[in-house]
C-alpha positions as CSV (number, residue, x, y, z in Angstrom):
1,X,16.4,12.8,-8.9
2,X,14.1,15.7,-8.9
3,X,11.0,14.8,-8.3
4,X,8.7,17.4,-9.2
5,X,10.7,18.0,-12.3
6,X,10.2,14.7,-13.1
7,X,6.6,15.1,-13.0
8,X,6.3,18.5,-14.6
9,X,8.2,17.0,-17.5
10,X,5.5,14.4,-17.4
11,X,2.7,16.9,-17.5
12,X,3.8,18.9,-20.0
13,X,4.2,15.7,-22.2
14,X,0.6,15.1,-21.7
15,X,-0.5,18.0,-22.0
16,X,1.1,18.1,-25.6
17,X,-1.5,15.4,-26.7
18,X,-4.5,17.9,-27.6
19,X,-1.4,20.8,-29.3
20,X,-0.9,21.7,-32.2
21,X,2.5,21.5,-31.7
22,X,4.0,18.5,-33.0
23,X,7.4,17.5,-31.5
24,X,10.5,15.9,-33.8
25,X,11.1,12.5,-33.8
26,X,14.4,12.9,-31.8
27,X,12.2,14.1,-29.0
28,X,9.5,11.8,-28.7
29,X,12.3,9.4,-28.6
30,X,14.1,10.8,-25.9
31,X,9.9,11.1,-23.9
32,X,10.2,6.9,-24.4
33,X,13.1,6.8,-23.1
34,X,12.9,8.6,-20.4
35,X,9.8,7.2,-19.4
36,X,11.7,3.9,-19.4
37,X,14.8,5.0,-18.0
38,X,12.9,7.4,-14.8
39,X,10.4,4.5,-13.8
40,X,12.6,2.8,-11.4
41,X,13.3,5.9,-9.7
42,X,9.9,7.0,-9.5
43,X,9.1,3.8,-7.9
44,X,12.5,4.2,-5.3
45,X,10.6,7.4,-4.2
46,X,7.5,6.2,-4.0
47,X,8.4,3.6,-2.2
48,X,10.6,5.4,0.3
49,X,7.6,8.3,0.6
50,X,5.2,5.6,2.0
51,X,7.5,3.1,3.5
52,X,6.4,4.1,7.2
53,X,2.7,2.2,6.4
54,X,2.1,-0.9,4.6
55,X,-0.3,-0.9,1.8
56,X,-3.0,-2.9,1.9
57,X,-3.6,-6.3,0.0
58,X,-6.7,-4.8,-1.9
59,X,-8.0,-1.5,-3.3
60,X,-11.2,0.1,-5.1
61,X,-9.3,1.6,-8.2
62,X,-11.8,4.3,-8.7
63,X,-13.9,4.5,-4.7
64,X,-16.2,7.5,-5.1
65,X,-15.2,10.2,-1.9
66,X,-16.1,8.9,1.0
67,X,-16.2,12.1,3.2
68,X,-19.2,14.1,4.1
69,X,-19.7,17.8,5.0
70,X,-18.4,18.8,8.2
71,X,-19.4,22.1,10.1
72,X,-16.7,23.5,12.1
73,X,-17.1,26.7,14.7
74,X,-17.0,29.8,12.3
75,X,-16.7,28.2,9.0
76,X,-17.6,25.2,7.2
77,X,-16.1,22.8,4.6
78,X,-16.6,19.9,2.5
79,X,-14.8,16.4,3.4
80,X,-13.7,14.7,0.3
81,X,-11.3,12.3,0.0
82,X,-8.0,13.0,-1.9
83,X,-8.1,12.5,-5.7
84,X,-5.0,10.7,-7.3
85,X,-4.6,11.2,-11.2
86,X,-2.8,7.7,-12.6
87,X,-1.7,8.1,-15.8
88,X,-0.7,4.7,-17.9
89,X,1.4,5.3,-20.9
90,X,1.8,3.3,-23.8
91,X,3.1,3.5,-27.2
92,X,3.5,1.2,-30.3
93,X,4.8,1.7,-34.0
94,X,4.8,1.1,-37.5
95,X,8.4,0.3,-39.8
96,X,8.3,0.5,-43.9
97,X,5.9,3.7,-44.0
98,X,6.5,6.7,-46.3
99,X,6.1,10.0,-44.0
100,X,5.8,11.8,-47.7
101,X,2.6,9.9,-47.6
102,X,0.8,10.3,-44.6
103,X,-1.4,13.4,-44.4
104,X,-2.0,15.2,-41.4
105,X,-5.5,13.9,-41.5
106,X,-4.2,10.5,-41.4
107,X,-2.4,11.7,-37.9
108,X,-5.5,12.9,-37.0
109,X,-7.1,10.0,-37.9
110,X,-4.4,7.6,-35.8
111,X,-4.8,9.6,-32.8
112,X,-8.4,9.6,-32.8
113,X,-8.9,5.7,-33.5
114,X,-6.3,5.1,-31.2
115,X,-7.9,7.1,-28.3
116,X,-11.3,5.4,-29.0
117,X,-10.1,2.0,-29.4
118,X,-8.2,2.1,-26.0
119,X,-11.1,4.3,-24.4
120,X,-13.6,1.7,-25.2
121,X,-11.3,-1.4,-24.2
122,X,-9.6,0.0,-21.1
123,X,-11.9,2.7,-19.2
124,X,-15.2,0.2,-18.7
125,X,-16.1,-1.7,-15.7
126,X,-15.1,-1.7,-12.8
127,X,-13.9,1.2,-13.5
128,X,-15.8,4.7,-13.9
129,X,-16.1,5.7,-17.5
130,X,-16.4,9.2,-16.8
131,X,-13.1,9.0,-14.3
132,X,-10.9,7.5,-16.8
133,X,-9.7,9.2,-20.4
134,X,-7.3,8.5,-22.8
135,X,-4.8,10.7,-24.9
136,X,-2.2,10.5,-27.8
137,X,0.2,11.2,-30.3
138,X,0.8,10.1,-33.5
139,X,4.2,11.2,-35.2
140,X,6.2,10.0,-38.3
141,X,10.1,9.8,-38.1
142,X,11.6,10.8,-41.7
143,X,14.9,8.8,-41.5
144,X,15.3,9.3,-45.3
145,X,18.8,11.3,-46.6
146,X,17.6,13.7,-49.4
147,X,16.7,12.1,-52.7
148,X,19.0,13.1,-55.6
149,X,16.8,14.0,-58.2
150,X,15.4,11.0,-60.3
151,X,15.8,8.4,-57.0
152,X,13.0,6.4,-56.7
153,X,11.6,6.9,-52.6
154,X,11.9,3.7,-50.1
155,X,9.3,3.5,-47.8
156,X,11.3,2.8,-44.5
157,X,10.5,5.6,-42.0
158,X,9.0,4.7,-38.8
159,X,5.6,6.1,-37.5
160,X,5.2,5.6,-33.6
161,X,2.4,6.1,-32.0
162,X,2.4,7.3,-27.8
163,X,-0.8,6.8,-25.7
164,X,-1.7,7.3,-22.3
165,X,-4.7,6.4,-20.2
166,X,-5.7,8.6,-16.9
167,X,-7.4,7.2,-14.3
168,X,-8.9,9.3,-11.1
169,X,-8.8,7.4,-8.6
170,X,-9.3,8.7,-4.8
171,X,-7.6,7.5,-1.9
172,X,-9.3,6.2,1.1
173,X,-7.0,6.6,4.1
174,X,-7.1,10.7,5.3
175,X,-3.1,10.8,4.5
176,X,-3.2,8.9,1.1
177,X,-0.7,6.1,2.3
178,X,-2.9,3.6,0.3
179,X,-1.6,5.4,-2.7
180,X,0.4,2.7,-3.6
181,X,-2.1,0.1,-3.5
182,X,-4.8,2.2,-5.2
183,X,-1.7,2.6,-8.0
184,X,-1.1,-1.2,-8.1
185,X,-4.8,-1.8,-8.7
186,X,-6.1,0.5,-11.3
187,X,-3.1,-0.7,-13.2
188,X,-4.0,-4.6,-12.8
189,X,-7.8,-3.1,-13.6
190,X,-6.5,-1.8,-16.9
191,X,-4.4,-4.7,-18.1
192,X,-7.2,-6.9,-17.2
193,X,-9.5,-4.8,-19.4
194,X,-7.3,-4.5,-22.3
195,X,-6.4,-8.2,-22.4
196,X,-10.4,-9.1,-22.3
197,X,-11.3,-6.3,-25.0
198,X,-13.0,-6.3,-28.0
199,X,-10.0,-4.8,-29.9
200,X,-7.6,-6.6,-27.5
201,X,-4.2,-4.5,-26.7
202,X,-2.1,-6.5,-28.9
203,X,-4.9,-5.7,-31.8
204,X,-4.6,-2.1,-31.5
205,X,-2.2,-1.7,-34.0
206,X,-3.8,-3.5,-37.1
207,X,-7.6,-2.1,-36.4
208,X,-5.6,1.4,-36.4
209,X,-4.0,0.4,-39.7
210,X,-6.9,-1.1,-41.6
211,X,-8.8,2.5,-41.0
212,X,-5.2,4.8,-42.6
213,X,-5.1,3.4,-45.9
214,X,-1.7,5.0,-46.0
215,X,-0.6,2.6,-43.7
216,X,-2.0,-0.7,-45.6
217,X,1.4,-1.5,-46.7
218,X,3.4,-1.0,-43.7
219,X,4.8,-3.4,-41.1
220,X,3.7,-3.5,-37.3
221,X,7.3,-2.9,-36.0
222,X,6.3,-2.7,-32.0
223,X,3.2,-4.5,-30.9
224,X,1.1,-2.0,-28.6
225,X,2.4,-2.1,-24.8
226,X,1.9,-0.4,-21.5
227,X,4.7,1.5,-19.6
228,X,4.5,1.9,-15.9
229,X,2.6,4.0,-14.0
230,X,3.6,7.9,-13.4
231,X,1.7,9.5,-10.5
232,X,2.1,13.7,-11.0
233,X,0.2,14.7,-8.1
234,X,2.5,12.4,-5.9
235,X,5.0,15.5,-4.3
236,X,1.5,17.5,-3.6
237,X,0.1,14.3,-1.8
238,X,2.8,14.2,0.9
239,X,2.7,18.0,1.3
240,X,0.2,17.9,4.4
241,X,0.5,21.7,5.3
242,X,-1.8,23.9,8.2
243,X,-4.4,25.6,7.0
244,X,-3.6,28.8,8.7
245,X,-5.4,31.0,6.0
246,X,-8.1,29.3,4.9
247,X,-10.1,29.9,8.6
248,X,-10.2,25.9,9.2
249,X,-8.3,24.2,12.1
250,X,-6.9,21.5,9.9
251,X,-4.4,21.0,7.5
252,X,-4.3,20.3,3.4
253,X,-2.7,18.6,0.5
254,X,-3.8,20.3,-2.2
255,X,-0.5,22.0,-3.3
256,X,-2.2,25.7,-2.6
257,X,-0.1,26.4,0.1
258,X,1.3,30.1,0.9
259,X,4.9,30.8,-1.1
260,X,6.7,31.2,2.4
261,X,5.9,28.0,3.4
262,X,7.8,26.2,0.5
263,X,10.9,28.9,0.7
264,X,10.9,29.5,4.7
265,X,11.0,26.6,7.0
266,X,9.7,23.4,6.4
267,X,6.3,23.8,7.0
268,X,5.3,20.0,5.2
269,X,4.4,17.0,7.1
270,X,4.2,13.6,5.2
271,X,0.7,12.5,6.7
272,X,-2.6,14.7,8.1
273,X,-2.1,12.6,11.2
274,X,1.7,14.3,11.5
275,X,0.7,17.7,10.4
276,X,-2.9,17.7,13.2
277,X,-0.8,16.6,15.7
278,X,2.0,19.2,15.6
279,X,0.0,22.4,14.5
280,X,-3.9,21.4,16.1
281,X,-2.5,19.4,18.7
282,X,-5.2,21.4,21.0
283,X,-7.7,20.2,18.3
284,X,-6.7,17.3,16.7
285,X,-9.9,15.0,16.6
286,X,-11.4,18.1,14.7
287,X,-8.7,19.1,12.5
288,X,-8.5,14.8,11.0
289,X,-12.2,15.0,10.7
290,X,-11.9,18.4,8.6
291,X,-8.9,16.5,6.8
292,X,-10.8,13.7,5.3
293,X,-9.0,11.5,7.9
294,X,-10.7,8.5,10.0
295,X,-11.4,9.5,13.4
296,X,-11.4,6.2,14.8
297,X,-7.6,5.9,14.2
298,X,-6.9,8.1,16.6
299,X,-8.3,6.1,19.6
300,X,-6.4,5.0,22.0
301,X,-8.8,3.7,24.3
302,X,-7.4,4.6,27.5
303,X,-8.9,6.3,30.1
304,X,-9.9,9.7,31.0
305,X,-12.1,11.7,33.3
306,X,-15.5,12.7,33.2
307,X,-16.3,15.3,35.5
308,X,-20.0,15.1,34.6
309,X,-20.1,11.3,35.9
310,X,-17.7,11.7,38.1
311,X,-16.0,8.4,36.8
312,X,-13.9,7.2,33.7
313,X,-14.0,6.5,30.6
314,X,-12.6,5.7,27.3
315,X,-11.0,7.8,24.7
316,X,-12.5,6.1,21.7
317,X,-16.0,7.3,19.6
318,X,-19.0,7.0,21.3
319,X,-21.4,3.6,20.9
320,X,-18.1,1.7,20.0
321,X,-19.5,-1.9,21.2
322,X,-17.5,-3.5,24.4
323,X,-16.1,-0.2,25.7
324,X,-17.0,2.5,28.0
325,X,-16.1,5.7,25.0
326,X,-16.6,9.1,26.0
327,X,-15.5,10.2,22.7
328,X,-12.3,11.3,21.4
329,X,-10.5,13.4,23.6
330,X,-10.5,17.2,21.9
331,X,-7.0,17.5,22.5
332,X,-3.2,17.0,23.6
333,X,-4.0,18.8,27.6
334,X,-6.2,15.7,28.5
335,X,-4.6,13.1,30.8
336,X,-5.2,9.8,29.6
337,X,-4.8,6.6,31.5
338,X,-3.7,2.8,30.7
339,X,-6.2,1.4,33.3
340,X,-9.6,2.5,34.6
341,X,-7.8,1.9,38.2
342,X,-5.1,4.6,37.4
343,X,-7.7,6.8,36.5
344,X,-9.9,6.6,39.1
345,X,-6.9,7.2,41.9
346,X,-5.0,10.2,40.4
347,X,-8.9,11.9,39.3
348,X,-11.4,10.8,41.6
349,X,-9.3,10.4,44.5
350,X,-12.3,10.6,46.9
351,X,-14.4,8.1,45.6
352,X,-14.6,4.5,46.7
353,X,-11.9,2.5,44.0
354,X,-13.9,-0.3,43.4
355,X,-17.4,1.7,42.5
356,X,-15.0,4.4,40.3
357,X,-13.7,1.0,38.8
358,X,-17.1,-0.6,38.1
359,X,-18.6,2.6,36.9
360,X,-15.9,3.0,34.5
361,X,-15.7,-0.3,32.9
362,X,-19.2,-0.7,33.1
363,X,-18.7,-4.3,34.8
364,X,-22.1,-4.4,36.2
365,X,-21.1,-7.3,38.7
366,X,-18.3,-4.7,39.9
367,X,-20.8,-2.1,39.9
368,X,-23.6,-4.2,42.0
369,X,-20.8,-5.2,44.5
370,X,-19.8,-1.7,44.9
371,X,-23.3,-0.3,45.4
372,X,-24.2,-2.8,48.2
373,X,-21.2,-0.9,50.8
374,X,-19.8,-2.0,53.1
375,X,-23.0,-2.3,55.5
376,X,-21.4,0.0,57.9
377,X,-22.7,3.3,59.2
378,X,-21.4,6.8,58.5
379,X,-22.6,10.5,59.5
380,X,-24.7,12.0,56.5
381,X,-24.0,15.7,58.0
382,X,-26.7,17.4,55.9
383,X,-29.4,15.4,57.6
384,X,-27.9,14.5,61.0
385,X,-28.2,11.6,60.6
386,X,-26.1,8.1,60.7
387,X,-26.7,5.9,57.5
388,X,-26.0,2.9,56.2
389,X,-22.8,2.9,53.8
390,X,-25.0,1.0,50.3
391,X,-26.8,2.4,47.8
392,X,-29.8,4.1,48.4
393,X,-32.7,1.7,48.2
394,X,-36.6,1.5,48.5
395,X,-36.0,-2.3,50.6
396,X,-33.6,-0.5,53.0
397,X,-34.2,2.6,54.8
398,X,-31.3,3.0,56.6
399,X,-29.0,3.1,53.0
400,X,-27.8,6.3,52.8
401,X,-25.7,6.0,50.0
402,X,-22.0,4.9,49.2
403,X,-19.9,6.1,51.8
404,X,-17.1,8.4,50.4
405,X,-13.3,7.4,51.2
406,X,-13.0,9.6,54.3
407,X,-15.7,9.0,56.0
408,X,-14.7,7.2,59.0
409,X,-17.4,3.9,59.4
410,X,-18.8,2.3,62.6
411,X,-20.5,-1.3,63.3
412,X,-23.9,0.3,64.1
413,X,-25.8,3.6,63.9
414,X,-25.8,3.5,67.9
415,X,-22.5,3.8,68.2
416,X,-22.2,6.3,65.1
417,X,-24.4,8.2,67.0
418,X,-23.3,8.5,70.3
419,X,-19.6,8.7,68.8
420,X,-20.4,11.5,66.0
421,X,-23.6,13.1,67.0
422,X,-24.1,12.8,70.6
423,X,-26.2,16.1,70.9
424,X,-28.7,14.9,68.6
425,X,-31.6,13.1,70.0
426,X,-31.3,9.2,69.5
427,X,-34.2,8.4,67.9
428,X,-33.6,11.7,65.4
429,X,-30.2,10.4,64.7
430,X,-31.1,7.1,63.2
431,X,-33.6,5.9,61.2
C-alpha cells in the first residue's frame, strides 16, 4: 500500500468536515469502508517503521515540548519536540428517517451537537483541551426509488453521521520511536473519557436526536463507535533529512525538505540518531541537541584523552554521578577506549600506568598509591638535582615529584648523584 496516499486521502476527508461540499452517500460509504478495510495495513507499516525500538509500557498522551533553545555557532534555533496529530474517527447512524425532511439546518444542527457532545466528553483531563478538537459530518442517504404520483412516502433512508477527534500529542524520544506508544495512549485516554462522560459514547446518538425534532421518530440503527487510529504525519516523522539549507548542523523531520532530496538519492534516514551520525558525524553531539534528541543516549562511556589533564576520561555529560565524564566527545575523529588502562598506554605513553589509571577513574586509593612513588631517586635536570620519585610534599623535601616512565631510578640520591651528575658539587646535588 501507498502510504502517503493513504494519508492524503485521510486528510482530505477531514478536511471536508468544515466544506460546504457535501459528499453522496455512495462515498461516505466507501470513506467507512476504507477506514475499516486500510487499518490493518496502516498498523503493518507502522509497526514495521518502528520495529527496530521497543515502545515503552507508558506514555504522556499530550507531554508539553520538552526541548529548550539551543544557540549554535552562526545561527540559533528553537528545540521542540516533534508534534504527532492522532486523529480518532468515529461514526454512528440513524434507520427509518425521511431525507425529504431533514433541513440543512437540522445537518447543521447534527454536526454541531455532535462536535460539542464529543468535545466535552472526550478532550478533558488528562488531556489538554486546547490540543484536542473534534470534527464531523452529517449526511442523509435517499435510498427511496421515485414516487409515482399519489404514493404515499416511507420514511426508511438512513442518516449516518462520521466524527473524528484530533489529538496533538508530541513525542518525547528526539527520533519519535515512542510514536507508537504515545498512539496507544491517547487512544486508551479517549475511550476512558468517553465511557466516563456525561453524555456517555453510547448516549451520543439519542441526546443528538432529542435536539433534531426531525429525527424524533427515527431508529438508532448503529450505536456511536470509535474506529482506529490514523496517524497522517507518520511518513514525515521517519523522514529525518540534513539540514543543509537551513544554516544548522543538524537534521529535520518536518517534511520541508528540498525537492531533489525526495526525487534524487535517498537522502531519508528513519531516526535523528541515523541521519547525525552519517551527515554530522564530525558534530554529532551538536547536531542531536539541535534535533530535539537526548544527549545522554549517545554516551558510551569509554574513555578518551584529555590533553589538558594529561589523563582520561569518560565520554558521557559532565557531573554524571560515579564516572569520570569529560563530556560528549564532539565527534567521530576521537579515539575512544574500553578501559582507562587502554587509554592511558596508546595516549599517555610516558606517564606512570598506575597514576594515568588512578587519575582517570578517579580511584583516590589508586591515586594516593600512585602519588607516594616508588621512593627512589631520579635526576630532575632543570634543577640539577637528584629527587625523590613521590609527590611533591611539604613533610618531605627530597619529593621531587612522580618520576616519569623513562627516567632511570636509583636506591639513593648518592648514588644518583655520583652516577648522573658527578660534576655537580655533592651537597648542590641533593637536598
Amino acid at each position: 500500500m501507498n502510504l502517503s496516499r493513504f494519508v492524503l486521502a485521510m486528510s482530505l476527508f477531514v478536511g471536508s468536515a468544515t466544506s460546504n461540499n457535501v459528499p453522496a452517500a455512495s462515498d461516505l460509504a466507501n470513506e467507512i469502508r476504507a477506514w475499516n478495510d486500510n487499518v490493518a495495513v496502516l498498523s503493518d507499516e507502522l509497526s514495521r517503521r518502528l520495529q527496530t525500538t521497543n515502545a515503552p509500557s507508558t506514555a504522556d498522551p499530550v507531554a508539553a515540548p520538552t526541548g529548550s533553545p539551543t544557540t549554535a555557532a552562526g545561527a540559533s534555533m528553537t528545540v521542540t519536540d516533534d508534534p504527532v496529530d492522532i486523529n480518532i474517527p468515529g461514526k454512528f447512524a440513524y434507520s427509518g428517517v425521511d431525507c425529504s425532511t431533514i433541513s440543512a439546518t437540522d445537518i447543521a444542527t447534527i454536526e454541531t451537537k455532535t462536535n460539542e457532545l464529543v468535545k466535552a466528553d472526550a478532550c478533558v483531563a488528562p488531556l489538554d483541551p486546547s490540543k484536542c478538537s473534534v470534527s464531523s459530518k452529517a449526511t442523509c442517504n435517499d435510498t427511496r426509488r421515485k414516487l409515482v404520483r399519489g404514493e404515499r412516502h416511507l420514511a426508511t433512508d438512513t442518516l449516518d453521521v462520521l466524527f473524528n477527534i484530533t489529538v496533538t500529542s508530541y513525542c518525547q524520544s528526539g527520533d519519535c520511536s515512542d510514536v507508537q506508544a504515545i498512539i496507544t495512549s491517547v487512544e486508551n485516554t479517549v475511550e476512558t473519557n468517553l465511557a466516563a462522560g456525561t453524555t456517555k459514547l453510547t448516549g451520543l446518538p439519542a441526546a443528538i436526536q432529542s435536539a433534531v425534532t426531525d429525527l424524533a421518530s427515527a431508529t438508532v440503527s448503529v450505536n456511536a463507535v470509535l474506529q482506529d487510529v490514523i496517524v497522517p504525519l507518520l511518513e514525515n516523522l521517519l523522514n529525518w533529512y540534513p539540514d543543509w539549507h537551513g544554516g544548522t548542523n543538524t537534521c529535520k523531520n518536518d517534511g520541508q525538505y528540498p525537492f531533489y532530496m525526495s526525487r534524487h538519492g535517498s537522502y531519508f534516514r528513519s531516526t535523528l540518531k541515523d541521519c547525525c551520525e552519517y551527515y554530522y558525524g564530525w558534530a554529532l553531539n551538536e547536531c542531536l541537541s539541535l534535533g530535539g534528541g537526548n544527549t545522554a543516549s549517545l554516551a558510551s562511556d569509554k574513555f578518551y584523552a584529555d590533553y589538558d589533564t594529561e589523563s582520561c576520561v569518560q565520554d558521557c555529560p559532565k557531573g554524571t554521578s560515579g564516572k569520570n565524564c569529560g563530556g560528549l566527545v564532539e565527534g567521530n575523529w576521537v579515539v575512544k577506549y574500553t578501559t582507562a588502562s587502554e587509554c592511558c598506554k596508546g595516549k599517555f605513553w610516558w606517564i606512570e600506568e598506575n597514576v594515568c589509571i588512578g587519575e582517570s577513574t578517579q580511584n583516590q586509593t589508586a591515586i594516593a598509591t600512585a602519588n607516594a612513588g616508588s621512593g627512589k631517586y631520579y635526576v630532575d635536570w632543570e634543577k640539577e638535582k637528584c629527587v625523590k620519585d613521590c609527590a611533591v610534599s611539604a613533610t618531605d623535601a627530597e619529593c621531587g615529584g612522580l618520576a616519569k616512565k623513562w627516567d632511570p631510578l636509583y636506591t639513593s640520591a648518592n648514588i644518583c648523584c655520583s652516577t648522573r651528575l658527578s660534576y655537580i658539587d655533592r651537597a648542590k646535588c641533593t637536598r
